[in-house]
N, CA, C and O atoms as a MOPAC input file, in Angstrom:
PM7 MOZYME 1SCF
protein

 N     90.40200 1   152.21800 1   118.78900 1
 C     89.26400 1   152.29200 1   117.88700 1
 C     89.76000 1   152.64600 1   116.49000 1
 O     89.86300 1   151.83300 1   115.57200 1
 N     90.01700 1   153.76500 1   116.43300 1
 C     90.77600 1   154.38100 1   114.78700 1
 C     92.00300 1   154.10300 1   115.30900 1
 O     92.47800 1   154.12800 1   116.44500 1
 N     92.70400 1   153.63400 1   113.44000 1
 C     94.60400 1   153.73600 1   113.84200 1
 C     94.98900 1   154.56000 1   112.67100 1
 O     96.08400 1   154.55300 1   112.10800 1
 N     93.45800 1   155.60200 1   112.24100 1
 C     94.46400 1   156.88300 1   111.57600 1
 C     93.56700 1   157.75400 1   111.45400 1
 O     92.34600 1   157.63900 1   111.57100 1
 N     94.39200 1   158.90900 1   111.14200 1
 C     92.87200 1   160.00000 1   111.29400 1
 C     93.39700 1   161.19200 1   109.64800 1
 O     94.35800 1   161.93700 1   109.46100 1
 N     92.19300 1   160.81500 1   108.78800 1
 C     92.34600 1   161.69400 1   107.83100 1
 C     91.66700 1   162.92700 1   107.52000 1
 O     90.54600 1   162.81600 1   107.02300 1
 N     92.25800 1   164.40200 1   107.77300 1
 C     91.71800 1   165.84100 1   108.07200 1
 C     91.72100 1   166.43300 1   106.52700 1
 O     92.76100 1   166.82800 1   106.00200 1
 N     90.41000 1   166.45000 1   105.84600 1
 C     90.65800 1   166.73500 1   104.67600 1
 C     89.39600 1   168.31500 1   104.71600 1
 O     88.44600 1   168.27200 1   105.49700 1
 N     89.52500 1   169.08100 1   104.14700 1
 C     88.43000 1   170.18100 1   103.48100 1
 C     87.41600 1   169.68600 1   102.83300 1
 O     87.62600 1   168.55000 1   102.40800 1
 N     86.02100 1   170.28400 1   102.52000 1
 C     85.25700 1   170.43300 1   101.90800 1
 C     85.28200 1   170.12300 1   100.68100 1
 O     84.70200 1   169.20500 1   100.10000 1
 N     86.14300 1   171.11000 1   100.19600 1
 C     86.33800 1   171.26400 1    98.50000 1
 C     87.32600 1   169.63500 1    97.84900 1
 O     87.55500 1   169.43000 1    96.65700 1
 N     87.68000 1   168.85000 1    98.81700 1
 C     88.57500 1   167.94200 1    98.26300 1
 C     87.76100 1   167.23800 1    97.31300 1
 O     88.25100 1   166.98300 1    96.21300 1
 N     86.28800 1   166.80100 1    97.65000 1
 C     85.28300 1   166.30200 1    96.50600 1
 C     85.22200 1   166.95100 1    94.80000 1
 O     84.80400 1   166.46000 1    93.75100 1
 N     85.79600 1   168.15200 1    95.11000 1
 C     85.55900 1   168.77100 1    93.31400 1
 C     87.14300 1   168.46900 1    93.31300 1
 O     87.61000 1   167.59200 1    92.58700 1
 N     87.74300 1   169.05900 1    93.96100 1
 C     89.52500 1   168.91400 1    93.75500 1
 C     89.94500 1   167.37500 1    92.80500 1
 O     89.39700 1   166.51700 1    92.11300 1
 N     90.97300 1   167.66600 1    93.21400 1
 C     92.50300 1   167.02400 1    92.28400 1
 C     92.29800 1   165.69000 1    93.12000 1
 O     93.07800 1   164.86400 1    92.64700 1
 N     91.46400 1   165.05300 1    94.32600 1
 C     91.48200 1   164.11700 1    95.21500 1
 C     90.28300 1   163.47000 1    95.46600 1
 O     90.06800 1   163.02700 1    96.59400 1
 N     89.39600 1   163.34300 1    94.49100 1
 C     88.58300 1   161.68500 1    95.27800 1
 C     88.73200 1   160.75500 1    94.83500 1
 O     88.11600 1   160.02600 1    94.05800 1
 N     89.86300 1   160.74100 1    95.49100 1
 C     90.77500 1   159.19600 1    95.98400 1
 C     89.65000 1   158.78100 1    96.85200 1
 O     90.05400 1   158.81500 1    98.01400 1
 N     88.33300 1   158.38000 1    96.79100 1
 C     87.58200 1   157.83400 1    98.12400 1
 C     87.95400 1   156.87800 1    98.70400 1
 O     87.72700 1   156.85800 1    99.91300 1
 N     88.72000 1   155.62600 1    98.03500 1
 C     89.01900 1   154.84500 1    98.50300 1
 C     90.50900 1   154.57700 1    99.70400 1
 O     90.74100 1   153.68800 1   100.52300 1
 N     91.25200 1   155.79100 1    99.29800 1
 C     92.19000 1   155.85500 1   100.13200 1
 C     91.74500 1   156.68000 1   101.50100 1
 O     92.21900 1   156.77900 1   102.63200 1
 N     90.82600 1   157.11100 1   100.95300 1
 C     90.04400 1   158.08100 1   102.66000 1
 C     89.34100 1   156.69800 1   103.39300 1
 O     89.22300 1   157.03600 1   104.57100 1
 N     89.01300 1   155.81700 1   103.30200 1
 C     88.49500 1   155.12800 1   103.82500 1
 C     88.87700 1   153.80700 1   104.35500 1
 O     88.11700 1   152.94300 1   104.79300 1
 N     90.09000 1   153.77300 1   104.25800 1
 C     90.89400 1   152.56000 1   104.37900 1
 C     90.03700 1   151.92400 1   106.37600 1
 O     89.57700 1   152.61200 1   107.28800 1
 N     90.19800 1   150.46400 1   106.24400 1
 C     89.72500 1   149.94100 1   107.49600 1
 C     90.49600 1   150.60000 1   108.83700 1
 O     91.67900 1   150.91500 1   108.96600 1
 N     89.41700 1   150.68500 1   109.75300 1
 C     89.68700 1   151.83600 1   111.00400 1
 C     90.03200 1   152.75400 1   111.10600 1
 O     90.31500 1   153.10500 1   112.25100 1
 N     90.20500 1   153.61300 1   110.10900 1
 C     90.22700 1   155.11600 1   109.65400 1
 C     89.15800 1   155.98500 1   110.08300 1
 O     87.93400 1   155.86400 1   110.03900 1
 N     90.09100 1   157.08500 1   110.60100 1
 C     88.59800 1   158.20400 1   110.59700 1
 C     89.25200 1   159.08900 1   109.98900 1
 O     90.39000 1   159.55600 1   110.03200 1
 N     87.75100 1   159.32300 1   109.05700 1
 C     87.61500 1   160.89500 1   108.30400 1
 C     87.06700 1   162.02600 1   108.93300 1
 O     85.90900 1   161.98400 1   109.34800 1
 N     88.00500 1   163.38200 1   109.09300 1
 C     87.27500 1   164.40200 1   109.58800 1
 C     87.29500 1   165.60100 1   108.40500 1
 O     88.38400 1   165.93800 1   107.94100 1
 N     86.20400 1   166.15700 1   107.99000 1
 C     85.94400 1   166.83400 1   107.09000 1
 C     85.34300 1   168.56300 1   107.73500 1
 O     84.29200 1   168.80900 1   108.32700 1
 N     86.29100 1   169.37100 1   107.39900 1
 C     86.55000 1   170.76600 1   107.41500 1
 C     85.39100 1   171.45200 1   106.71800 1
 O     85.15400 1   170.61900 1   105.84400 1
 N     84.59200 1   172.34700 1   106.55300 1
 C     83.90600 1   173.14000 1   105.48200 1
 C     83.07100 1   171.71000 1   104.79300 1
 O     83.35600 1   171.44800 1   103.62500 1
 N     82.34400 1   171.06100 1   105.30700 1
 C     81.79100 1   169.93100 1   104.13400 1
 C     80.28400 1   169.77700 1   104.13000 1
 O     79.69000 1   169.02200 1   103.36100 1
 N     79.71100 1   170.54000 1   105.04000 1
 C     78.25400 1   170.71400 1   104.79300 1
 C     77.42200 1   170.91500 1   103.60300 1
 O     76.36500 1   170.40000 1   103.23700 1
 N     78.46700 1   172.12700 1   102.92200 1
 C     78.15800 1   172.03700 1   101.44100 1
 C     78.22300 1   171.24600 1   100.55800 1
 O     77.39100 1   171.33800 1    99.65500 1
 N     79.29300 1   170.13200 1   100.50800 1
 C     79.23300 1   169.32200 1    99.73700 1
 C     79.08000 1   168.02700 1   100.45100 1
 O     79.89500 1   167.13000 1   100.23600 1
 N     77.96500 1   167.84100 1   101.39700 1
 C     77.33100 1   166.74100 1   101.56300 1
 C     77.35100 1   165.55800 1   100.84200 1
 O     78.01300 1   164.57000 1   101.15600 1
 N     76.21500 1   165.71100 1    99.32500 1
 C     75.94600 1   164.81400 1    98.45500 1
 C     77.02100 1   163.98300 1    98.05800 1
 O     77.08700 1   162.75400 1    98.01900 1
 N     78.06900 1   165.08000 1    97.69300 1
 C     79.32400 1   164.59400 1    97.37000 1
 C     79.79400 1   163.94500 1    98.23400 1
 O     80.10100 1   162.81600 1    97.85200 1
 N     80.10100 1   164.25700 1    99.77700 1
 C     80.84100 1   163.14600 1   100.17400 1
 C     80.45000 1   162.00700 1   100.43500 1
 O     81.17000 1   161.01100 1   100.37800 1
 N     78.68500 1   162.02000 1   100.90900 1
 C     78.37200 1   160.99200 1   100.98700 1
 C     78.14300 1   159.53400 1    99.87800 1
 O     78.15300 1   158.33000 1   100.13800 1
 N     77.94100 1   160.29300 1    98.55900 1
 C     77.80800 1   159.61400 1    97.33600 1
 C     79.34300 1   158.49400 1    97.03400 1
 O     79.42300 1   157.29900 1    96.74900 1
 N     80.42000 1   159.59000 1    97.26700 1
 C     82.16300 1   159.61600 1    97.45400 1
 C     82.39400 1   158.33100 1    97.77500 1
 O     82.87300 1   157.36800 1    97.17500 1
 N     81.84600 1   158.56300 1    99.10300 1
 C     82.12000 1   157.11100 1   100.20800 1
 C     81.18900 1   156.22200 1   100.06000 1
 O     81.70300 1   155.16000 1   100.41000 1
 N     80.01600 1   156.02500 1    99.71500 1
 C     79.54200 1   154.99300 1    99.60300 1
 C     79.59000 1   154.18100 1    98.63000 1
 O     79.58900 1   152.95200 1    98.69900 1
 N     79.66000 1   155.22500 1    97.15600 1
 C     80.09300 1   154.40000 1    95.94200 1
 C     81.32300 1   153.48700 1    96.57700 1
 O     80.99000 1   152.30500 1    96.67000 1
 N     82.92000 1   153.82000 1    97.11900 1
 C     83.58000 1   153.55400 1    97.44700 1
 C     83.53300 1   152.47100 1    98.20700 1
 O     84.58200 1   151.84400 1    98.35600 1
 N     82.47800 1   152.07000 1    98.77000 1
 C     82.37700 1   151.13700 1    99.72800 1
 C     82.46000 1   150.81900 1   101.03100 1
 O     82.83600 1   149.78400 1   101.58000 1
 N     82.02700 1   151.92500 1   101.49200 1
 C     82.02200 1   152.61100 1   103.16500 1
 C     80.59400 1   152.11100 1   103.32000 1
 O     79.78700 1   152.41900 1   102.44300 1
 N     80.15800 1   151.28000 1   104.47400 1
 C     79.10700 1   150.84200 1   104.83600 1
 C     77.95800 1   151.85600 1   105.14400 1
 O     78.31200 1   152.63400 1   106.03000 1
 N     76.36000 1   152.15200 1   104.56900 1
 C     75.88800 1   153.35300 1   104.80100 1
 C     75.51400 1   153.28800 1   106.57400 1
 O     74.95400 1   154.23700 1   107.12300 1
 N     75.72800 1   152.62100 1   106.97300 1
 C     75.69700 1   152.11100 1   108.49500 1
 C     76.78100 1   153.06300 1   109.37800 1
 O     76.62700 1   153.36700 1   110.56100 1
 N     77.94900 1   153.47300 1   108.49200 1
 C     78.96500 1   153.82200 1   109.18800 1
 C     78.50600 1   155.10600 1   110.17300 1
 O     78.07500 1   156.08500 1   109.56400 1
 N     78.56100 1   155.19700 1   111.70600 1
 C     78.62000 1   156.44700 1   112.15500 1
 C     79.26800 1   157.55200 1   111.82100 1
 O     80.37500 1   157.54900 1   111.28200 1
 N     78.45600 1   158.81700 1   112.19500 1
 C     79.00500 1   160.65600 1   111.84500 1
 C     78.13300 1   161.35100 1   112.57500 1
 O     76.90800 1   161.27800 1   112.67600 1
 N     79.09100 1   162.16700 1   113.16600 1
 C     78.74500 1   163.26600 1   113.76600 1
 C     79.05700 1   164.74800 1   112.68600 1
 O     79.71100 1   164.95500 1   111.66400 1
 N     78.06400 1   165.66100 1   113.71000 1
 C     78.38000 1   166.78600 1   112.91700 1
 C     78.69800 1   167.51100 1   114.02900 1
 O     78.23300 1   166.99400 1   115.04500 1
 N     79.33800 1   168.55100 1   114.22600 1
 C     79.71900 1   169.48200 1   115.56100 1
 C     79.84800 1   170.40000 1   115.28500 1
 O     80.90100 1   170.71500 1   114.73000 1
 N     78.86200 1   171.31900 1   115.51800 1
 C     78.77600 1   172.94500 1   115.09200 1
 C     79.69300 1   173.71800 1   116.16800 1
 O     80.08100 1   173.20500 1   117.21800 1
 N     79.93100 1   174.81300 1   115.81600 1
 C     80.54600 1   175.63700 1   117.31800 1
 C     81.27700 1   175.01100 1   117.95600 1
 O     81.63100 1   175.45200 1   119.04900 1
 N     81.68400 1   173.93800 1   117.54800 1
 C     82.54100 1   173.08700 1   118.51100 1
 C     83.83200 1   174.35000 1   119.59000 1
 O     84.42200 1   175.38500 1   119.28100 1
 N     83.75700 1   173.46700 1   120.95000 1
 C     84.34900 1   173.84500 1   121.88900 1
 C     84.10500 1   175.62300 1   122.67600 1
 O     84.93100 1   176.27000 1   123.31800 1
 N     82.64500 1   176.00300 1   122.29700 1
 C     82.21100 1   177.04900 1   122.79300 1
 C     80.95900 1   176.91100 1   123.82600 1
 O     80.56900 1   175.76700 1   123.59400 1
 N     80.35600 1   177.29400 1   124.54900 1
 C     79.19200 1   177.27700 1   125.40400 1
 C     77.99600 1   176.81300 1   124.17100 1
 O     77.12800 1   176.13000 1   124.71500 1
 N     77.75300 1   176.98500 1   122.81800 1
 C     76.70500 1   176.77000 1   122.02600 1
 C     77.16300 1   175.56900 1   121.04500 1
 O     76.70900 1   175.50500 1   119.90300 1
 N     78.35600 1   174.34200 1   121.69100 1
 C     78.39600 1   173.86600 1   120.74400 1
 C     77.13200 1   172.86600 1   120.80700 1
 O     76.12600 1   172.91700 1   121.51400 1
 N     77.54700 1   171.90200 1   119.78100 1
 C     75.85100 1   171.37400 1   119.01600 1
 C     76.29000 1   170.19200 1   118.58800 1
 O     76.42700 1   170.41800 1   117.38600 1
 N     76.53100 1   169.33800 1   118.72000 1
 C     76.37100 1   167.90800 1   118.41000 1
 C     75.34800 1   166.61100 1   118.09800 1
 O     74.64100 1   165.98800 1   118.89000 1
 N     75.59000 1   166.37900 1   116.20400 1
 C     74.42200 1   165.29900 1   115.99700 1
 C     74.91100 1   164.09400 1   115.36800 1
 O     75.67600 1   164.02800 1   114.40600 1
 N     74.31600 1   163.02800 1   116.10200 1
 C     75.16000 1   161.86200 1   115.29200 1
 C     74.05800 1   161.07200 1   114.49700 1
 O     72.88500 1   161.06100 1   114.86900 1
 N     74.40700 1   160.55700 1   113.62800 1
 C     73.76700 1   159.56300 1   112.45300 1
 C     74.30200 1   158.67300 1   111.83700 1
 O     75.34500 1   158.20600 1   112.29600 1
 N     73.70400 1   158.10800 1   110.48200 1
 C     74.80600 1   157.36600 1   110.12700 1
 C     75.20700 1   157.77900 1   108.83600 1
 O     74.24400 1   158.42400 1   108.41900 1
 N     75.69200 1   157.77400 1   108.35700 1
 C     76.36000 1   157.82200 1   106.81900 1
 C     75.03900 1   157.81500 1   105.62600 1
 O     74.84200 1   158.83900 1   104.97100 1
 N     74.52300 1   157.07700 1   105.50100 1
 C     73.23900 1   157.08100 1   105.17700 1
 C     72.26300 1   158.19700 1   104.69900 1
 O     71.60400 1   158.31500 1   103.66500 1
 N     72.42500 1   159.12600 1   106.01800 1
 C     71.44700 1   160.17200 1   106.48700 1
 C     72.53100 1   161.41900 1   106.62300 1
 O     72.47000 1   162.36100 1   107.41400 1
 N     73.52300 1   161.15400 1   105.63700 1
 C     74.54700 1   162.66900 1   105.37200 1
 C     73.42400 1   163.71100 1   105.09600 1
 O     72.72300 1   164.44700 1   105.79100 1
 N     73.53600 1   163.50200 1   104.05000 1
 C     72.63900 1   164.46900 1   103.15700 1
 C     71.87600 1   165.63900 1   103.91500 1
 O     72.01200 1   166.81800 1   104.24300 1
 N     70.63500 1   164.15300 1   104.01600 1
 C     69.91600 1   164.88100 1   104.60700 1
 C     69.62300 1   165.89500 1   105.82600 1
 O     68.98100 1   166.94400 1   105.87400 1
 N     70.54400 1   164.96800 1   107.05800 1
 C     70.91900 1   165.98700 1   108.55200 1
 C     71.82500 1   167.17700 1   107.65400 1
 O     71.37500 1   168.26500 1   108.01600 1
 N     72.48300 1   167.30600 1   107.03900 1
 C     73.19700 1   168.17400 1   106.50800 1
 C     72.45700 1   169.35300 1   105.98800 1
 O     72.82900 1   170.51900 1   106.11600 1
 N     71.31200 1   168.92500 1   105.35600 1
 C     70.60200 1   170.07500 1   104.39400 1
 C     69.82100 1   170.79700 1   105.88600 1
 O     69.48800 1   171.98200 1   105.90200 1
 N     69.61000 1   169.84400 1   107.10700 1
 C     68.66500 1   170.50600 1   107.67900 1
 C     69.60700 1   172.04300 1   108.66600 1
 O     69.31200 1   172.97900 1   109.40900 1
 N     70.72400 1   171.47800 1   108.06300 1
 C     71.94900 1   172.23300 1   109.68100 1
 C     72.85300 1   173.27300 1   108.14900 1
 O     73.97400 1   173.74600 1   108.33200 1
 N     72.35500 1   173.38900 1   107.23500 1
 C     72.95400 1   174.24000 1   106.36400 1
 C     73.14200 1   175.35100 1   107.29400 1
 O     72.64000 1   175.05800 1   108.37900 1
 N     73.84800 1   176.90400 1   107.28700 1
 C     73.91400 1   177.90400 1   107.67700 1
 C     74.79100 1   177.60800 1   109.07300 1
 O     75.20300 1   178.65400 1   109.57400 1
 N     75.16200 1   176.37600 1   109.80900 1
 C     75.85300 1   175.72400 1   111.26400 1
 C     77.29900 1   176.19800 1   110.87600 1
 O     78.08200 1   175.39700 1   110.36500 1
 N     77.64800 1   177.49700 1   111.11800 1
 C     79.32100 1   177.49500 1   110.90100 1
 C     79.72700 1   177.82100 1   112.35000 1
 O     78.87800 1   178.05900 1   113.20900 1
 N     81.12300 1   177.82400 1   112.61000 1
 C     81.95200 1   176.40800 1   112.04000 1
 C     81.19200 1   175.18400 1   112.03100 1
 O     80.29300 1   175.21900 1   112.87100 1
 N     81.24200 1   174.15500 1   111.39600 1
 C     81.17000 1   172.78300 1   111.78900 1
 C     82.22300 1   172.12500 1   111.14000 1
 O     82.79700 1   172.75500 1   110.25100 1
 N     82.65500 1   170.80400 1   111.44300 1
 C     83.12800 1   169.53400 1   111.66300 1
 C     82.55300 1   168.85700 1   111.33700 1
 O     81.40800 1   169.05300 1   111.74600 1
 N     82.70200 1   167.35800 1   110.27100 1
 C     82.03400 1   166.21600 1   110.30000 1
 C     83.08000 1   165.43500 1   110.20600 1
 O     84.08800 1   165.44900 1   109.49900 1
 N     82.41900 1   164.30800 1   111.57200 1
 C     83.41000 1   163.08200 1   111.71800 1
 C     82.99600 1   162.00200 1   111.16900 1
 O     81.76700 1   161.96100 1   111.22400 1
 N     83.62600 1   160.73800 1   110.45700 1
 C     82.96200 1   159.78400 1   109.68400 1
 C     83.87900 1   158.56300 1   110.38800 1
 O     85.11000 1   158.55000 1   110.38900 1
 N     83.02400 1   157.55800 1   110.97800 1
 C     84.31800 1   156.76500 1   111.31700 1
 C     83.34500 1   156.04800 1   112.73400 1
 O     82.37900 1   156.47800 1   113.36300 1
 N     84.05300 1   154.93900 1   112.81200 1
 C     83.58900 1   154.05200 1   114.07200 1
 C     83.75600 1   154.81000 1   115.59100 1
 O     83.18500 1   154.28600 1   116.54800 1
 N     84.55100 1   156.05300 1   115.79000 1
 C     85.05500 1   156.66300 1   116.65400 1
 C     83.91200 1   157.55500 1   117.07600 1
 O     83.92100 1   157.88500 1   118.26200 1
 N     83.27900 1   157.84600 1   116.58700 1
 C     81.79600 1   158.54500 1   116.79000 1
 C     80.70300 1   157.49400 1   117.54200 1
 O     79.77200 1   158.06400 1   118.11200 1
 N     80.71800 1   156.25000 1   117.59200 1
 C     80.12300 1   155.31600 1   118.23400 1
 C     80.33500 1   154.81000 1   119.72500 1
 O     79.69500 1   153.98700 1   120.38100 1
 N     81.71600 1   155.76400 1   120.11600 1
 C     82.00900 1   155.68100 1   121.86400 1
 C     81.97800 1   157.03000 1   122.25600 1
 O     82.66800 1   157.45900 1   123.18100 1
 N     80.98600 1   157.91400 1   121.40200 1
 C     80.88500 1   159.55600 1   122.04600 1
 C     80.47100 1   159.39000 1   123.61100 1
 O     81.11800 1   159.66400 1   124.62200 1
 N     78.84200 1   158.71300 1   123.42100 1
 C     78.43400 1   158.75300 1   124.56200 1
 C     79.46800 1   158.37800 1   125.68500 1
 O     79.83200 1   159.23000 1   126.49600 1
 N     79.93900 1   157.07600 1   125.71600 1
 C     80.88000 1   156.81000 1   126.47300 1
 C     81.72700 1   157.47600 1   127.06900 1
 O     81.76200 1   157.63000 1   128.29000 1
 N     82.68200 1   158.05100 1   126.07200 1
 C     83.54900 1   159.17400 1   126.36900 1
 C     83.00100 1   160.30300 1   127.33200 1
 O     83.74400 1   160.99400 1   128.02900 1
 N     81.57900 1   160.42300 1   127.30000 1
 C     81.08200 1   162.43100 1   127.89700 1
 C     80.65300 1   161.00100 1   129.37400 1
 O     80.69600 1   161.69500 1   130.39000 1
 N     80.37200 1   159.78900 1   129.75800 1
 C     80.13300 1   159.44600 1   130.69700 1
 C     81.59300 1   159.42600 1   131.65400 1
 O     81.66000 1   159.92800 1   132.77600 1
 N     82.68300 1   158.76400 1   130.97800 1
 C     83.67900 1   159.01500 1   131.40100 1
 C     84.10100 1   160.54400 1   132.17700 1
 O     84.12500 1   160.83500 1   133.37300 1
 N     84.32000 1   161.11900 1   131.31400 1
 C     84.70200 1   162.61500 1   131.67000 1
 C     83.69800 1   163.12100 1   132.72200 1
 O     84.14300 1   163.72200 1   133.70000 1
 N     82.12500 1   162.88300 1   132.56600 1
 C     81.40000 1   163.29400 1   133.62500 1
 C     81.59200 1   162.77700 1   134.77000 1
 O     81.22000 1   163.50600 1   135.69000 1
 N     82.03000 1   161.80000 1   135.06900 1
 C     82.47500 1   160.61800 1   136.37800 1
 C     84.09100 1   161.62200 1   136.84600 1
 O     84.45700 1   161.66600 1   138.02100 1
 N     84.61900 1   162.10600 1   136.08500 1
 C     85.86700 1   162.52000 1   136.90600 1
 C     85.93200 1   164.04600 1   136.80200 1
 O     86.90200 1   164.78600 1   136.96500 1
 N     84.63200 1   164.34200 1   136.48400 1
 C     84.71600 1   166.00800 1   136.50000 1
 C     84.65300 1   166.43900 1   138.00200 1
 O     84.16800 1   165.84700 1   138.96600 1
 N     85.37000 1   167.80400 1   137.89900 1
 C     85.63300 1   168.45400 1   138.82000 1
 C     84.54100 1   169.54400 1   139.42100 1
 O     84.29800 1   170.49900 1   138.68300 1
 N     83.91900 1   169.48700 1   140.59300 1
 C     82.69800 1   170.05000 1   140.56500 1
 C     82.85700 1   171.66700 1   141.26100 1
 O     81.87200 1   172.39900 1   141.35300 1

């Protein structure tokens, strides 16, 4: 599905780096650290750039604890799922076609879980 995976922070949108176009290169996934806050920005980032607003994202709060929280959308609808999940720390946002075989993946794993 992805043949690269780019792990960038939050703050890279004000920083020395929106390079958007090199974050987005074809079959790339972006995973973004601390970026709830700057939503607008990334989403504005990447779409000026030319990232389809179609593109799937997840957001994953708490990830890998009993309360984690998982929401997917599309690129489109950054912003806004974002403003509604303000205060969700930790979270994660994944940007990328790789978010479109989640379901798949938790059917998999449920088929060979150990009971």
């Amino acid at each position: 599905m992805a043949r690269s995976v780019t792990l960038v922070t939050g703050n890279v949108v004000s920083g020395a780096l929106p390079a958007w176009s090199s974050l987005i290169a074809q079959g790339q996934t972006l995973v973004c650290y601390m970026g709830l806050e700057k939503s607008l920005e990334i989403q504005t980032g990447l779409l000026d750039s030319g990232l389809s607003p179609s593109t799937p994202v997840a957001i994953i709060g708490k990830g890998c604890s009993p309360e984690q929280e998982v929401y997917t959308f599309e690129l489109s609808q950054l912003n806004q799922i974002a403003d509604q999940l303000r205060g969700l720390s930790p979270a994660l946002m994944i940007i990328g076609e790789v978010v479109s075989i989640r379901q798949e993946l938790l059917d998999v794993a449920q088929e060979y879980a150990v009971a």
